[in-house]
C-alpha positions as CSV (number, residue, x, y, z in Angstrom):
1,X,34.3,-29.4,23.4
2,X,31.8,-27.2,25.4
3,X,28.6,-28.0,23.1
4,X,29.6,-31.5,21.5
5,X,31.2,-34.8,21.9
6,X,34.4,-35.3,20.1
7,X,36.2,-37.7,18.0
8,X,37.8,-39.6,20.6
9,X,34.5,-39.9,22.1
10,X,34.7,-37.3,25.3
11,X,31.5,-35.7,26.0
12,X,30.4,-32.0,26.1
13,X,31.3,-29.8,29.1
14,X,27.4,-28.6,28.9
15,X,24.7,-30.3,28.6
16,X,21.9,-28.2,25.8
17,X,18.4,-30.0,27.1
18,X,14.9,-28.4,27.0
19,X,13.2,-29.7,30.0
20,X,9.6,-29.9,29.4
21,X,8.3,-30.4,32.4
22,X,10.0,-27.5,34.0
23,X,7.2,-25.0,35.4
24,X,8.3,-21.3,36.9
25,X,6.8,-20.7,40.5
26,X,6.3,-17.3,41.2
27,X,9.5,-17.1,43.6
28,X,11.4,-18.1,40.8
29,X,9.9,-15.8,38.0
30,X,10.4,-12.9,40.7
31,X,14.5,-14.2,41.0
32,X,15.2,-14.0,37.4
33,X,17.0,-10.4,36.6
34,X,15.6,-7.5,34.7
35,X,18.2,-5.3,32.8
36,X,15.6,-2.6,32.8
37,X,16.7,-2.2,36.4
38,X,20.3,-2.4,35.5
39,X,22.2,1.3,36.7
40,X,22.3,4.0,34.6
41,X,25.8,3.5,33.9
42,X,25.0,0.4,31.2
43,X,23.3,2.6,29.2
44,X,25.3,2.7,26.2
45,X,26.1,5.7,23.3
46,X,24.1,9.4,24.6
47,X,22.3,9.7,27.9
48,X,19.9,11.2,25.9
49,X,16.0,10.5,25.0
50,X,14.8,8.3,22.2
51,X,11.5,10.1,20.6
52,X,9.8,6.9,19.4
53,X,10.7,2.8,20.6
54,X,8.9,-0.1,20.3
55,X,7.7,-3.0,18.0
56,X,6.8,-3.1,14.1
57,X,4.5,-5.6,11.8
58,X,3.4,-7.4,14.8
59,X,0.2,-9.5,13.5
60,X,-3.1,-10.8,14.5
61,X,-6.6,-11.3,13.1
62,X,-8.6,-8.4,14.1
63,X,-12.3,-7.8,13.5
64,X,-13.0,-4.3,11.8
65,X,-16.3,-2.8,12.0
66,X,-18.0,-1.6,8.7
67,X,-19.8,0.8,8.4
68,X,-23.0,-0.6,7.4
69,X,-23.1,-3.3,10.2
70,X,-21.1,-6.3,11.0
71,X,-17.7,-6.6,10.5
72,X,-14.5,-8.1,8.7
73,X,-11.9,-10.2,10.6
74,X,-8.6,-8.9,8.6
75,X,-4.7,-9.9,9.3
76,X,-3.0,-6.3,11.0
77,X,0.0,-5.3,11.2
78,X,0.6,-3.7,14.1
79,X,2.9,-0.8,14.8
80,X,3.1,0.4,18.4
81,X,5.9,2.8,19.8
82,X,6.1,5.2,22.9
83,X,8.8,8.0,24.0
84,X,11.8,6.9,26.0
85,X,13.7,9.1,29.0
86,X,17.3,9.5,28.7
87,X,17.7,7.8,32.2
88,X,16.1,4.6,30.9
89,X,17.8,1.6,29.4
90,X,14.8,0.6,27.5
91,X,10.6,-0.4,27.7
92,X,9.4,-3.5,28.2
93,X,8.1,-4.2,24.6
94,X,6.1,-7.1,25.0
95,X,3.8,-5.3,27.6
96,X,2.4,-3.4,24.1
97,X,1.7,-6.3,22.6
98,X,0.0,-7.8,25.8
99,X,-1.8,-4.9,25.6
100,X,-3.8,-5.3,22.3
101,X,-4.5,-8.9,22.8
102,X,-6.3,-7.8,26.0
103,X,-9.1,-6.6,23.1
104,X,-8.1,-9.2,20.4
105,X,-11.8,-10.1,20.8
106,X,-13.2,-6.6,19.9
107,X,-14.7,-5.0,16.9
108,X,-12.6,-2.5,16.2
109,X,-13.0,0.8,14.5
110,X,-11.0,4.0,14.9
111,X,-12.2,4.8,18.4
112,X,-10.3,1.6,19.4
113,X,-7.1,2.9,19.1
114,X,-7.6,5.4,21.3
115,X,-8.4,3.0,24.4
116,X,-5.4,0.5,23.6
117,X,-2.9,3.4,23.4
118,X,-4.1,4.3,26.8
119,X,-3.8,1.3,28.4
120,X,-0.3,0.6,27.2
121,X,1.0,4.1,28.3
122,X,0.2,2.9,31.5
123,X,2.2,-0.5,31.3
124,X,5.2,0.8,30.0
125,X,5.0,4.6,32.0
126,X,5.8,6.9,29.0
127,X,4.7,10.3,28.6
128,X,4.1,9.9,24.7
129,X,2.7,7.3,22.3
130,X,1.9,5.9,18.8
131,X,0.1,3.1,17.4
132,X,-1.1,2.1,14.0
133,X,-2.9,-0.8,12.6
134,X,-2.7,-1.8,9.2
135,X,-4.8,-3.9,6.9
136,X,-5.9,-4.9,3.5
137,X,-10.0,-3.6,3.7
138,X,-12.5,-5.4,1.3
139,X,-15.7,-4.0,-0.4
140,X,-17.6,-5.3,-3.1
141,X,-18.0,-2.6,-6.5
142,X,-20.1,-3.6,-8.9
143,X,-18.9,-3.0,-12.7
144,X,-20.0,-0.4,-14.6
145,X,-22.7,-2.1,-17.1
146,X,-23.2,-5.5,-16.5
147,X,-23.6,-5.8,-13.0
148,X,-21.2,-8.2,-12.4
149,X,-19.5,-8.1,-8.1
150,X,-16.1,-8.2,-6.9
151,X,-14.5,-7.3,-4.4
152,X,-12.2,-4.3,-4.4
153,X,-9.1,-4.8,-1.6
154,X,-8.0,-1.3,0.0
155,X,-4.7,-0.5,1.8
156,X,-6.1,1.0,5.0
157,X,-5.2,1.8,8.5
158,X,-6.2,3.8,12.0
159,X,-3.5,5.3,13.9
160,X,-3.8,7.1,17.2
161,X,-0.8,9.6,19.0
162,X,-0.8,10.7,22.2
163,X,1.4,13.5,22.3
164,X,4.0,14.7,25.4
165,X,0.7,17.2,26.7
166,X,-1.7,14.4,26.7
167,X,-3.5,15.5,23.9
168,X,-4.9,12.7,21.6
169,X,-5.3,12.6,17.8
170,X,-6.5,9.8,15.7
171,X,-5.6,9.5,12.1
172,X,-7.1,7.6,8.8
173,X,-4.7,6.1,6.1
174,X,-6.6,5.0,3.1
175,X,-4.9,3.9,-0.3
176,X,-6.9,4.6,-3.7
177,X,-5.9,3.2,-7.4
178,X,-7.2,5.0,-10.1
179,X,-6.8,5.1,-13.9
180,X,-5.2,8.2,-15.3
181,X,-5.8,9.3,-19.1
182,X,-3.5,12.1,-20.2
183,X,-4.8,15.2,-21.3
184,X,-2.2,16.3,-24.0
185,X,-2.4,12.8,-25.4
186,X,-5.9,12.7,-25.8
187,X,-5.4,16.0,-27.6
188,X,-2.6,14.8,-29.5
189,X,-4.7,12.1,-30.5
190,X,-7.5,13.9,-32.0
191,X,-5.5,15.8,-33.7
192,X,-3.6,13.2,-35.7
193,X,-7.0,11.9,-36.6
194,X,-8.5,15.4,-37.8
195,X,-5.8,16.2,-39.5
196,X,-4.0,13.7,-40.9
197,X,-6.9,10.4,-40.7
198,X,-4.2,8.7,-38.5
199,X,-5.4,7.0,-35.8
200,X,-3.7,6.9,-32.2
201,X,-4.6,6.0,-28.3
202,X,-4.0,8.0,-26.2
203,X,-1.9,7.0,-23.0
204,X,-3.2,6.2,-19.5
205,X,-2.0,4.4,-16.7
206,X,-2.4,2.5,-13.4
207,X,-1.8,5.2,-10.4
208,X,-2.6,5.7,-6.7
209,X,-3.1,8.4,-4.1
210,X,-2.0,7.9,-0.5
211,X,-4.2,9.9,1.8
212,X,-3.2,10.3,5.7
213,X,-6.1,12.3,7.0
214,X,-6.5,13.6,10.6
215,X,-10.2,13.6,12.2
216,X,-12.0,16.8,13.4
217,X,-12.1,16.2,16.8
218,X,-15.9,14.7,17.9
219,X,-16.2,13.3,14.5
220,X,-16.3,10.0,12.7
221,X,-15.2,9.4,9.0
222,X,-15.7,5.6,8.0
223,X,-12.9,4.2,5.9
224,X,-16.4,4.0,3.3
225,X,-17.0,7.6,3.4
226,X,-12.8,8.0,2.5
227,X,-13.5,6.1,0.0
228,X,-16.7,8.0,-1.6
229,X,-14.9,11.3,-1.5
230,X,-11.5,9.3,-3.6
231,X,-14.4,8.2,-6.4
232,X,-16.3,11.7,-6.3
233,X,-13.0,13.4,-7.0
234,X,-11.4,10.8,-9.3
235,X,-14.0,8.9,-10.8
236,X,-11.7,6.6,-12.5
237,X,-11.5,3.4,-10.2
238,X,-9.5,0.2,-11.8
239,X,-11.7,-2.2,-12.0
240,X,-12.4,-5.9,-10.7
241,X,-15.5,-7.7,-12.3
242,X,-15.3,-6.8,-16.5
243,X,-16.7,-7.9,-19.3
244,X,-16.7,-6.1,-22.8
245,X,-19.7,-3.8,-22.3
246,X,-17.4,-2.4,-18.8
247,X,-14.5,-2.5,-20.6
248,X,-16.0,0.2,-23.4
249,X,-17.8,2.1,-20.1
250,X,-14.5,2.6,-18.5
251,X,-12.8,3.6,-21.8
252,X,-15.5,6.6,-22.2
253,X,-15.2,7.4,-18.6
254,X,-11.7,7.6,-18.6
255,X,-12.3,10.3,-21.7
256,X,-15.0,12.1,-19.6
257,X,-12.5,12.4,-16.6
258,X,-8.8,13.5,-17.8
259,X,-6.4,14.0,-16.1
260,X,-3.0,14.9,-14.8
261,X,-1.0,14.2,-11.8
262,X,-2.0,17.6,-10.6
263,X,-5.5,17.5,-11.8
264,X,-5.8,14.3,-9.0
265,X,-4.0,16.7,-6.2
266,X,-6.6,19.2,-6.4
267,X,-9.4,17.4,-7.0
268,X,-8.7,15.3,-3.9
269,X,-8.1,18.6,-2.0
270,X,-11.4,19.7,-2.9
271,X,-13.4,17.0,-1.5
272,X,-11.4,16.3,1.5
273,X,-10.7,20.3,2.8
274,X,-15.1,20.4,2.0
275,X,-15.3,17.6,4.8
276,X,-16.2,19.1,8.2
277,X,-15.4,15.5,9.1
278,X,-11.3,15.8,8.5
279,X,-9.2,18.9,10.1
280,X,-6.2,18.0,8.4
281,X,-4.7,16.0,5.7
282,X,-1.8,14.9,3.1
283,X,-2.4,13.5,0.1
284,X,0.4,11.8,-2.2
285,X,-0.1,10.9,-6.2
286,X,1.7,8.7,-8.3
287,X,1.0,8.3,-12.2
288,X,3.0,5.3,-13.2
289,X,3.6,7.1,-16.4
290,X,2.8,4.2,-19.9
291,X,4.7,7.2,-22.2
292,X,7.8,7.8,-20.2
293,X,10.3,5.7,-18.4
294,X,9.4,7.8,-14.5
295,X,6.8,8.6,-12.8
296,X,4.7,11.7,-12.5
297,X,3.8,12.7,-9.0
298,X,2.7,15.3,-6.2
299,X,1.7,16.0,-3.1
300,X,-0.6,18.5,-1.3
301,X,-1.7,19.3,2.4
302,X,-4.6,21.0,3.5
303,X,-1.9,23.5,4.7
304,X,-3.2,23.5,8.5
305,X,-0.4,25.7,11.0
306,X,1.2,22.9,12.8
307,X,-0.4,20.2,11.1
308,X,0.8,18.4,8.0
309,X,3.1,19.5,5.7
310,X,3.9,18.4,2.3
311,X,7.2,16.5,3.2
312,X,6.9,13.2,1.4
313,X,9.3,11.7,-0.8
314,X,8.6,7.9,-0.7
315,X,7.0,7.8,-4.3
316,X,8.2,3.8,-5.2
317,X,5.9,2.9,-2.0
318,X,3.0,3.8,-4.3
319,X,4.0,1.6,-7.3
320,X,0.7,-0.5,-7.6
């Protein structure tokens, strides 16, 4: 047996110990082989260029400024990738995640991404680049009539590309879940009750926009102000804190502010293509529909040549 002793009592060929002592010197660490300077001939499959390589949901506590001073320290998820020559094995991944614990002590905001991206294009000597961060953002609501706090947990995230001609873009990904009242039922409604005394509810339902936005270049939107323009245009934010008197509130605003999946897409539209803050943007909706057994959705772009399109089909990732 190579690995363990047998029945008879012979001993392995190898040896498996973990010596605990054992320190690398630099000689050594400079003897031990690289395959990234393997020849070109153990590159396997195409000889051809991979767009986007690297590493996915790598976490750490990061500090994220807010808006009005001080900040939050959040788990991220990291995703960091860069462009790969055809006459390249591969990158040396863990120099990106060296590279962002170089800052782990930073308040970060948007403009952060920007400086990390740059300093691992240089380690790993790509043309091209990506990174996102992702985290869950807190901010205390207060309910609608009794005054009663909680806090009110947003899917958010900065990204930052730099693309093959060195330009840089930074990006905003902010997740907003709304209550949706339909139209035709509240119509339906009334008219059972006018005309027949019968009384009905009409449906609504849990639902959520996905909004990737791109920033005007020179300009700062705080993941606070994304979240104004989702309530100016919506209105209808779930709730955390409740007690009867919010639970009647949202009941009446949820008749004040019908609405259909399409409704939500334009209304969105309207406040974000207003912004002189955001260039560019894509907004998904998803009504988790109470009356049928699918969902009612849509998307919309600001329609910018070049910029984002309305190519989105990932509709269960909005369940909520």
């Amino acid at each position: 047996m190579y690995l363990h002793p047998t029945a008879s009592g012979a001993k392995p060929r190898i040896n498996p110990s973990y010596d605990e002592r054992f320190r690398p010197s630099e000689g050594y660490r400079k003897s031990m082989p690289d395959i990234m300077d393997a020849a070109h001939s153990v590159i396997q499959g195409s000889h051809v260029p991979i767009q986007q390589v690297g590493i996915s949901n790598f976490r750490l506590p990061l500090k994220i400024r807010r808006k009005k001073g001080g900040s939050h320290t959040l788990e991220a998820s990291v995703t960091g990738t860069v462009s790969l020559e055809a006459e390249l094995k591969g990158i040396n991944m863990s120099r990106i995640i060296r590279s962002f614990y170089d800052h782990k002590g930073d308040v970060f905001t948007g403009e952060s991404v920007g400086r990390i991206l740059k300093a691992y294009l240089r380690r790993v000597a790509s043309k091209d680049a990506r990174l996102k961060m992702s985290f869950s953002y807190p901010i205390l609501q207060e309910s609608l009539r009794s005054g009663l706090k909680g806090y009110q947990f947003y899917r958010a995230g900065f990204e930052g590309v730099m693309t093959h001609a060195g330009e840089y873009r930074r990006f905003v990904h902010f997740e907003f879940v709304y209550s949706s009242a339909c139209p035709c039922s509240a119509e339906l409604a009334e008219h059972a009750r006018d005309k027949r005394g019968a009384y009905g509810v009409p449906h609504s339902q849990r639902s959520k926009a996905r909004i990737v936005l791109e920033e005007t270049k020179g300009r700062k939107i705080w993941i606070e102000d994304v979240l104004a323009l989702c309530l100016r245009a919506l209105s209808t934010e779930t709730q955390v804190m409740v007690k009867r008197e919010d639970e009647q509130a949202f009941a009446e605003l949820n008749g004040s502010h019908l609405k259909f999946v399409e409704d939500a897409a334009r209304l969105l539209y309207q406040r974000f293509d207003a912004d002189p803050r955001v260039c560019d943007f894509q907004i998904a909706c998803s009504h988790l529909e109470s009356l049928h057994s699918h969902d009612a959705v849509s998307v919309i772009c600001k329609g910018v040549k070049g910029g984002f399109s309305a190519d989105f089909m990932d509709f269960s990732s909005l369940v909520c």
